[in-house]
C-alpha positions as CSV (number, residue, x, y, z in Angstrom):
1,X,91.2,60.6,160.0
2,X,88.6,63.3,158.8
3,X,89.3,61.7,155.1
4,X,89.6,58.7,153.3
5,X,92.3,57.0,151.8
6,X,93.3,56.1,148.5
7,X,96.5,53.8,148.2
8,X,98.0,53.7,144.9
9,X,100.9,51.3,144.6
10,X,103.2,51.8,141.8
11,X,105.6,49.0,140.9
12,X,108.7,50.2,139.6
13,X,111.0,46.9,138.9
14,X,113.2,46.4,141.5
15,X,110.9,49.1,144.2
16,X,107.4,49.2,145.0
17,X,106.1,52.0,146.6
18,X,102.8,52.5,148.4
19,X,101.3,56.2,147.8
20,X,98.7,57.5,150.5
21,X,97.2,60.4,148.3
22,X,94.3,61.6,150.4
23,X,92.0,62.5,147.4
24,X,88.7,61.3,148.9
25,X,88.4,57.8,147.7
26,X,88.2,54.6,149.5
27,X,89.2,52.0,146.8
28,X,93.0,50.2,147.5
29,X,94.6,49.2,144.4
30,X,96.4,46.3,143.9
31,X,100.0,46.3,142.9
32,X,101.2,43.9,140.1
33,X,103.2,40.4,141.2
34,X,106.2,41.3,142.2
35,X,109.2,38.5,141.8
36,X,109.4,36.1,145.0
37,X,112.7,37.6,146.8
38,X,113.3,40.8,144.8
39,X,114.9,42.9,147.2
40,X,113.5,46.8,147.6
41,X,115.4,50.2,149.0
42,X,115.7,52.2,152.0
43,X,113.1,54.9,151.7
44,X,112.1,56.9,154.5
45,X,108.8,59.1,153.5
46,X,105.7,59.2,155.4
47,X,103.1,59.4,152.8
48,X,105.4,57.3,150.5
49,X,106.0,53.4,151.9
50,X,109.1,51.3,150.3
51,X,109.4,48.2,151.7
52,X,113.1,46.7,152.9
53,X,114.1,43.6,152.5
54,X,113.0,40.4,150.6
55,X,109.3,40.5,149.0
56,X,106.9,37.8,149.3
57,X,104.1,37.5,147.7
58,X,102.0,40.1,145.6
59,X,101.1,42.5,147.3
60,X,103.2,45.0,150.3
61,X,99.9,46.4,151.8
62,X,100.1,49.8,153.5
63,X,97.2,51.9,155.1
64,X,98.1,55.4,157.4
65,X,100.2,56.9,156.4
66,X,103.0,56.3,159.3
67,X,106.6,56.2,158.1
68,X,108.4,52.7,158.5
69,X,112.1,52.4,158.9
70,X,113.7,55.4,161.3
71,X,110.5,56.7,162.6
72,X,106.4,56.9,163.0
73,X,104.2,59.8,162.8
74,X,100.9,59.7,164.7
75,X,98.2,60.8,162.3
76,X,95.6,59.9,164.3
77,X,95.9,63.9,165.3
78,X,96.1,64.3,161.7
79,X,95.5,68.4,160.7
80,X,94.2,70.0,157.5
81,X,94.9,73.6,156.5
82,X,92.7,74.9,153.5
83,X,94.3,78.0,151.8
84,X,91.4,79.8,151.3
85,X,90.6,79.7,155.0
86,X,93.7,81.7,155.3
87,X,92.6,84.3,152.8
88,X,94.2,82.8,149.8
89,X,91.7,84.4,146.7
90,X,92.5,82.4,143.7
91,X,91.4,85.2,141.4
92,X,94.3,85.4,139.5
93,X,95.3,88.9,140.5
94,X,96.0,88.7,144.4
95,X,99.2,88.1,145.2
96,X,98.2,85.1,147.7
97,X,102.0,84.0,148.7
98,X,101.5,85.2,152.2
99,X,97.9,83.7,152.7
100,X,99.4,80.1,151.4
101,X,102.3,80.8,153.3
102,X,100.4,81.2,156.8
103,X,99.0,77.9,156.0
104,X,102.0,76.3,155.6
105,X,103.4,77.4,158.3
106,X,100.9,76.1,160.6
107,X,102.6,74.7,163.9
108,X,100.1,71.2,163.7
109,X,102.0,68.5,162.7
110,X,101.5,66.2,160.4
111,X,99.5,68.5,158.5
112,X,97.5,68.6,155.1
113,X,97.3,71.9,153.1
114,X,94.4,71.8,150.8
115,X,94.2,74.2,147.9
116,X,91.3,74.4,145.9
117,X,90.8,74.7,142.2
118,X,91.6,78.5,141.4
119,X,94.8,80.8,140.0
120,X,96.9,81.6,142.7
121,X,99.5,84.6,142.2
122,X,102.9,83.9,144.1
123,X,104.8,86.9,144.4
124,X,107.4,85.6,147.2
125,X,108.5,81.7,147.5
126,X,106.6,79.5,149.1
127,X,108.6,77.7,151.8
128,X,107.1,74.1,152.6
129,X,108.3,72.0,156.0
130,X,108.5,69.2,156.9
131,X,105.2,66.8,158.1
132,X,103.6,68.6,155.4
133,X,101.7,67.1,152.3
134,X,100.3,69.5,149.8
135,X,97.4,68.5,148.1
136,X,95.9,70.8,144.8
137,X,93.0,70.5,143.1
138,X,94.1,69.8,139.6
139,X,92.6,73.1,138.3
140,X,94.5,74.6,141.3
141,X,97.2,76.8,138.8
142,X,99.7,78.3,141.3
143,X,102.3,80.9,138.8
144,X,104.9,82.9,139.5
145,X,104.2,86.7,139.7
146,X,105.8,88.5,136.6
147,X,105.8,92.3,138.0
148,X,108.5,91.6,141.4
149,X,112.4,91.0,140.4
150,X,113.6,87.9,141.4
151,X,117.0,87.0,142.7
152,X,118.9,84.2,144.3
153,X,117.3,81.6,146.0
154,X,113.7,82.4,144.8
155,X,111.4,79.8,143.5
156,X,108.1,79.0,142.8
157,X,108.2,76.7,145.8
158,X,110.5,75.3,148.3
159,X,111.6,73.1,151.0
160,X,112.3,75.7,154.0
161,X,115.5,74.0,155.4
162,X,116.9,74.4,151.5
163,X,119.3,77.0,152.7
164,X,121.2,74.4,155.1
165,X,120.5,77.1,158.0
166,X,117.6,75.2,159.4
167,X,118.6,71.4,159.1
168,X,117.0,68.7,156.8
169,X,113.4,68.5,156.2
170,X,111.7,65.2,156.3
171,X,108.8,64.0,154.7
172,X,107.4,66.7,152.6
173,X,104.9,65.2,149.7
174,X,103.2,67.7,146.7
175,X,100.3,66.0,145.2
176,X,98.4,68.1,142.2
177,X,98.2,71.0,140.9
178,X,99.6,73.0,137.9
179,X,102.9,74.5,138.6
180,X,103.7,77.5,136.6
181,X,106.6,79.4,135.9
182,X,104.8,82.0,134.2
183,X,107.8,82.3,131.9
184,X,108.8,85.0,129.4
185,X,106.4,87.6,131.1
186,X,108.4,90.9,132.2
187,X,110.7,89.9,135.4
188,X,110.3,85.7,134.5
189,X,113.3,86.3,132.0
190,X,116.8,84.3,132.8
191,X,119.6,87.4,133.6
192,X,121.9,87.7,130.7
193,X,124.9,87.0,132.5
194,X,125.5,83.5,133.2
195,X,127.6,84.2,136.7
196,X,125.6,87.6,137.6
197,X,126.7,87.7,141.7
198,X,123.3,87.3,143.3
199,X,121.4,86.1,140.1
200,X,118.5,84.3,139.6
201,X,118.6,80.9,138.9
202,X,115.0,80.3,137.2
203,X,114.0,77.1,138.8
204,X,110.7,76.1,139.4
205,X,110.5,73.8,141.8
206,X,114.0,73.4,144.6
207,X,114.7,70.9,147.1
208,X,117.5,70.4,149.2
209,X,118.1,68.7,152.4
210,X,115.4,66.7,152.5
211,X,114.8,62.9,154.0
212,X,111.7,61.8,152.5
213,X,110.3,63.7,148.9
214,X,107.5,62.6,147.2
215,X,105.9,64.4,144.5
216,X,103.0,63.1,142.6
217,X,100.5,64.4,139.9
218,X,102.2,67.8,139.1
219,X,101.7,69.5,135.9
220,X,105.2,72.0,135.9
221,X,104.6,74.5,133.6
222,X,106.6,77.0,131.8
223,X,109.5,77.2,133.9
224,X,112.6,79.9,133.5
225,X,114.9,77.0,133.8
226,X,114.9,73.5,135.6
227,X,111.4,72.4,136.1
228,X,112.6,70.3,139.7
229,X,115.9,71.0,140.7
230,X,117.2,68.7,143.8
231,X,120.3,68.0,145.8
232,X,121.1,66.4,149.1
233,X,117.6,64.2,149.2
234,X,117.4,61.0,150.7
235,X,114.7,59.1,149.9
236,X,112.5,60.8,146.9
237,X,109.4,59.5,144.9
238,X,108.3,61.7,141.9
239,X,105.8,60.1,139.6
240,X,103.1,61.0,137.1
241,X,104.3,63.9,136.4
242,X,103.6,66.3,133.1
243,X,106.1,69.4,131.5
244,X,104.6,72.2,129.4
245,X,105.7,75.2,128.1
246,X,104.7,77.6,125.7
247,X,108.7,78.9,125.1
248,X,111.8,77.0,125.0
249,X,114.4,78.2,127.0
250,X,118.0,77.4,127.3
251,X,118.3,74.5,131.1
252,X,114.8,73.9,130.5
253,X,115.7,70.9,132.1
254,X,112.7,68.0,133.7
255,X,113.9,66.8,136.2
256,X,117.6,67.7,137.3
257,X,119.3,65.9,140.1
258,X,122.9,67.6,141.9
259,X,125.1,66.1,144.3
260,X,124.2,63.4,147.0
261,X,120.8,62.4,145.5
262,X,119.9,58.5,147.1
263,X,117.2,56.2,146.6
264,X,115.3,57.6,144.3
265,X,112.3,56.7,142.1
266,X,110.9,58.7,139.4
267,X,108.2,56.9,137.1
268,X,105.4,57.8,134.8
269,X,106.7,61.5,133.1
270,X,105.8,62.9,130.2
271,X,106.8,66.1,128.1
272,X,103.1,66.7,127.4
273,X,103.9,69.7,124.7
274,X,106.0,69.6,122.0
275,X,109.5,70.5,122.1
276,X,109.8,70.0,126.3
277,X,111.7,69.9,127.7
278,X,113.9,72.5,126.3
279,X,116.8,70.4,127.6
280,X,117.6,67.4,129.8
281,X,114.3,65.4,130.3
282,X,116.1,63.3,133.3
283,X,119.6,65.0,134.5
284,X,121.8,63.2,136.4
285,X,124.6,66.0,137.3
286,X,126.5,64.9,139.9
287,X,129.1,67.6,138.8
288,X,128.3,70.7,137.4
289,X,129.8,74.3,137.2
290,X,128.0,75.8,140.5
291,X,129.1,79.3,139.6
292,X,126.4,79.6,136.9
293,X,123.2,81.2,138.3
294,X,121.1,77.9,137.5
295,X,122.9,76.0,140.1
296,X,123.4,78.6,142.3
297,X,122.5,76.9,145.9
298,X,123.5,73.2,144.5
299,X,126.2,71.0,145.5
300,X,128.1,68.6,143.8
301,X,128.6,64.7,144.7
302,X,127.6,61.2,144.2
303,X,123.8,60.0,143.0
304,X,123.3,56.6,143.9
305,X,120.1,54.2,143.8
306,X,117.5,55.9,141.4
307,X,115.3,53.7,139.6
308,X,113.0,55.3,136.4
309,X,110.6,54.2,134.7
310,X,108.3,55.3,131.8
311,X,109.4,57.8,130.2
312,X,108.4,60.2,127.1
313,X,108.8,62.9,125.1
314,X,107.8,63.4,122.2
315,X,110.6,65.9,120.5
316,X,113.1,67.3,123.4
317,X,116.6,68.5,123.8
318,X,118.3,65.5,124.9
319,X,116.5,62.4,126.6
320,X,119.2,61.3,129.4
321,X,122.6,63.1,131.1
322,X,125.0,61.8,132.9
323,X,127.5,64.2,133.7
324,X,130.3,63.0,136.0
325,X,133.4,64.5,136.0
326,X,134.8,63.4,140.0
327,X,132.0,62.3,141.5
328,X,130.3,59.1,140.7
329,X,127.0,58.2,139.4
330,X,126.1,54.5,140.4
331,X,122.9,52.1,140.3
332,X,120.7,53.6,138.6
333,X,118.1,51.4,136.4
334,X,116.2,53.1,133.9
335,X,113.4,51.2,132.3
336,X,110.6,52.0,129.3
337,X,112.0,55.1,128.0
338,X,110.5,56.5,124.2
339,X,111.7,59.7,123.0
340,X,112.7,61.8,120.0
341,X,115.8,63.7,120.2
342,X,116.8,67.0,118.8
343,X,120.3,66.6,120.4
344,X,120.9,63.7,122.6
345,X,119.3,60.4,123.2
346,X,122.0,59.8,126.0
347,X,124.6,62.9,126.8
348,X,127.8,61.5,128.6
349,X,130.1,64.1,127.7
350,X,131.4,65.4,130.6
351,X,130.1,69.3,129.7
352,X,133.3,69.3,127.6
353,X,131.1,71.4,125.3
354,X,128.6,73.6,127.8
355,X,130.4,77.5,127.8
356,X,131.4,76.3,131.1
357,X,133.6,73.2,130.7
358,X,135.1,72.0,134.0
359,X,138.2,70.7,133.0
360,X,141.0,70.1,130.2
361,X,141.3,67.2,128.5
362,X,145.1,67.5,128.4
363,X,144.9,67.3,131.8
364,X,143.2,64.6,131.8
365,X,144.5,61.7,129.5
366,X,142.4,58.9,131.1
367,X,138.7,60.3,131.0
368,X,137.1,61.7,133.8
369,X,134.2,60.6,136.0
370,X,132.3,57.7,136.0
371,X,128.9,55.9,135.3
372,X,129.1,52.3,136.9
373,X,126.3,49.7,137.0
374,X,123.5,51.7,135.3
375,X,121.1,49.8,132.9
376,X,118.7,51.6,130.4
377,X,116.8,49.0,128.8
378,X,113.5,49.1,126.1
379,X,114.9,52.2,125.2
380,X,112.8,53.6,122.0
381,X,114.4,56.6,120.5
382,X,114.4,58.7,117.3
383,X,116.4,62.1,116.1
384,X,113.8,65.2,115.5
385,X,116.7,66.6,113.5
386,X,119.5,66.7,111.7
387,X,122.2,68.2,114.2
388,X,125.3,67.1,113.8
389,X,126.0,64.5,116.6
390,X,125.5,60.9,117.5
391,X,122.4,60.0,119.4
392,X,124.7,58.8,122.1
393,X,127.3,60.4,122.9
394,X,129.9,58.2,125.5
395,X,132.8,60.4,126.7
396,X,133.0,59.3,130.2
397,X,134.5,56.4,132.4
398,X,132.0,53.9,132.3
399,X,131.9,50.6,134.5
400,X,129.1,47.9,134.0
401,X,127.0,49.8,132.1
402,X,124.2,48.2,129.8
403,X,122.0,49.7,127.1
404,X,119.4,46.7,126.4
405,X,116.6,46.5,124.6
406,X,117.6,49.7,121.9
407,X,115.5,50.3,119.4
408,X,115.9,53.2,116.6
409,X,112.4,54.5,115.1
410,X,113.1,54.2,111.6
411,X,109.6,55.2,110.9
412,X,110.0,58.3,112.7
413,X,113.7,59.4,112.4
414,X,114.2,62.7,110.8
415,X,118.1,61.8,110.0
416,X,118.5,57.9,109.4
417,X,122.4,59.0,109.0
418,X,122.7,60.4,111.9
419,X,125.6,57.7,114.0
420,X,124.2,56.1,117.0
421,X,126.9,56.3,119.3
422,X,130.2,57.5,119.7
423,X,133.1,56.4,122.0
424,X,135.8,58.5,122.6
425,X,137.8,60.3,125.7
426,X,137.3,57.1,128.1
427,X,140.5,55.1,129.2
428,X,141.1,51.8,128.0
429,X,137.4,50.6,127.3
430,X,136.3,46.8,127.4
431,X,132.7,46.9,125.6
432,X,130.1,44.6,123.3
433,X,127.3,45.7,120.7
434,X,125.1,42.6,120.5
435,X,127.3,40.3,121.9
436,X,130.3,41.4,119.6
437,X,133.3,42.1,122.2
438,X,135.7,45.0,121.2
439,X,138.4,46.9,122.9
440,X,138.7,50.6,122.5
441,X,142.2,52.1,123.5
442,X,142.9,55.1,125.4
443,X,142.7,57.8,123.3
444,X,140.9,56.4,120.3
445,X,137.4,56.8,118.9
446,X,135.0,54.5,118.0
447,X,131.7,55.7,116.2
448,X,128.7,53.0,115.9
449,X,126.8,54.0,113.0
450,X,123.7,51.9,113.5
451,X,122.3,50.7,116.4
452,X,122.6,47.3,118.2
453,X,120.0,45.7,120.5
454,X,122.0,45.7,123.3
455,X,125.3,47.9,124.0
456,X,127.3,46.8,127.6
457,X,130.4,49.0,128.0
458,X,133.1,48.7,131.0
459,X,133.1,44.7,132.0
């Protein structure tokens, strides 16, 4: 390798993954202990390492950056790309989407594209494959150009089998950079119409169809919409990861996961400006209404396996969603999570109150959906105002689901009376607040006006 290595290992509870970021360093740091036998998931990502199978002792040690599991990359023929030797400017006025592009497109495989510290205009998506790692300077600023329209299926950036046309990509990893959507500037405006035929959706950042995802160090900035948008990825590791914005905008969402997500990790993010995100900090929608131009090019399905892990915001929308309406939303472990709330510390309610709802409740006398063995535990939250809602609102079918370690911020709550929780729309419902056991009928509502230690619902 023409560069050294830097292995950062991030231990994420019951995952520990290995990160190869080649920034130049030679130092290998040490994971902490994990417990004897703790048992990690399938992931298969090149520059991302997650170990199967019982653990033993402290450390799982990775150097290279070959993929384990299904298949190995030889990266002793490892290839760099540097933007700027493909006539990228980073002035801030060039519209350098086609000089990135070339390098990206670069037939060596695996390859590293290097872009240097600099504003980069990006008038036409960038389309990434896969064997490819992306690694930005942090004062590289790559934004969306404001004077071309935009329409379906354009984003800042892009995996390039998203479209399905091309098959799945595997092992794509973006390390640095600030990622900007340049919003509120002339053609970086959501379209009025919700369902406009050919619309554009606003996202940021889009994957789909990818085995092996690993995004690391990002600052996304002022997006349109969702800030990461994903669906259909196997295997995904996005950590240390910032949102900024100087407007709000309505599905200003963090990071929003569709249909057929799996074994996922996401660790370390933090709305860095006040008010982000605009809405859903973490989205788990495994149903949605796909006719709305946000999720145009999305699917719906199951999400399965995705473990967080610190978590913050200082004063978003809502902190957690979990919409499932058919398709089910299982194992999922979210752990250090502090937030303050204008809406939602946890949204369960089945979009029944989005302007596109996806179902009637008559219809449906026993609930919809359902949320089964998820855990959220030291879970510090607070309302930022004094909407009128409960902090958690529960209004799906919920199986082994645990809230543990819940703590309400007295000190900086902006509505003490504000409920905690509410219960309602679920079929019959078996559940405890600190160790209390209670049954809650079909059809009956149950409001929690304070909050427990440790809520379990569905056992």
């Amino acid at each position: 390798m023409r560069t050294a290595e830097m292995q950062r290992s991030i231990r994420l509870g019951n995952a520990l993954v290995a990160c190869c970021l080649l920034l130049g360093a030679a130092n290998v740091a040490q994971a902490a202990p994990l417990v004897t036998g703790e048992t990690l998931p399938r992931c298969c990502v090149s520059n991302v390492r997650i170990a199967e199978g019982p653990v033993k002792g402290n450390v799982v040690e990775h150097r290279g950056l070959g993929c384990i599991g299904k298949r190995e990359l030889d990266y002793s023929t490892l290839c760099e790309a540097d933007v700027r030797a493909f006539g990228a400017t980073g002035n801030g006025e060039t519209d350098d989407s086609a000089a990135i592009q070339r390098a990206l497109d670069d037939e060596r495989r695996p390859l590293i594209v290097r872009i240097p510290a600099g504003a980069y205009r990006i008038a036409r998506t960038l389309r990434v494959r896969g064997g490819t790692t992306i690694l930005a300077d942090p004062r590289a600023r790559l934004f969306m150009c404001d004077r071309t329209p935009h329409r379906a299926g354009d984003h800042l950036l892009t995996n390039a089998g998203s479209d399905g046309t091309g098959g799945r990509d595997r092992d794509i990893a973006i390390c640095g950079g600030i990622w900007d959507g340049n919003n509120r500037r002339c053609t970086n405006v959501k379209p009025a119409d919700i369902f406009e035929k050919g619309g554009w959706s606003g996202a940021l950042l889009n994957f789909r169809n990818v085995d092996g995802l690993v995004l690391d160090g990002l600052e996304c900035a002022n997006s349109v919409t969702y800030n990461i948008r994903m669906c259909e990825i196997d295997g995904f590791a996005i950590s240390n990861i910032r949102f900024s914005s100087r407007e709000r905008g309505w599905n200003q969402d963090g990071v929003h996961m569709n249909g057929f997500c799996f074994n996922g990790l996401i660790a370390d993010v933090r709305a860095v400006t006040r008010g982000q995100t605009a809405d859903d900090l973490l989205a788990f929608n495994a149903d949605d209404s796909m006719a709305r131009i946000e999720n145009l090019g999305m699917v719906c399905g199951p999400i399965t396996n995705v473990l967080c892990r610190n978590i913050f915001a200082e004063d978003c929308h809502s902190a957690i969603r979990f919409l499932s309406v058919v398709s089910p939303i299982r194992d999922v472990r979210i752990e250090n999570i502090t937030v303050g709330c204008r809406c939602y510390a946890v949204n369960a309610d089945a979009a029944r109150y989005c302007r596109t709802p996806l179902f009637k409740d008559g219809d449906r006398p026993k609930g919809v959906g359902l949320i089964e063995n998820v855990t959220v535990s030291n879970f510090v939250f607070h309302a930022t105002s004094d909407a009128d809602m409960p902090l958690l609102c529960l209004e799906t079918n919920c199986r082994n689901v645990t809230f543990d370690g819940l703590r309400r911020d007295a000190a900086l709550d902006a509505a003490p009376k504000r409920p905690f929780a509410r219960l309602r729309k679920m079929d019959d419902l078996r559940y405890s607040s600190d160790g209390a056991v209670s049954s809650l009928p079909c059809g009956e509502v149950r409001e929690l006006p304070s909050s427990p230690t440790t809520l379990r619902l569905g056992f």
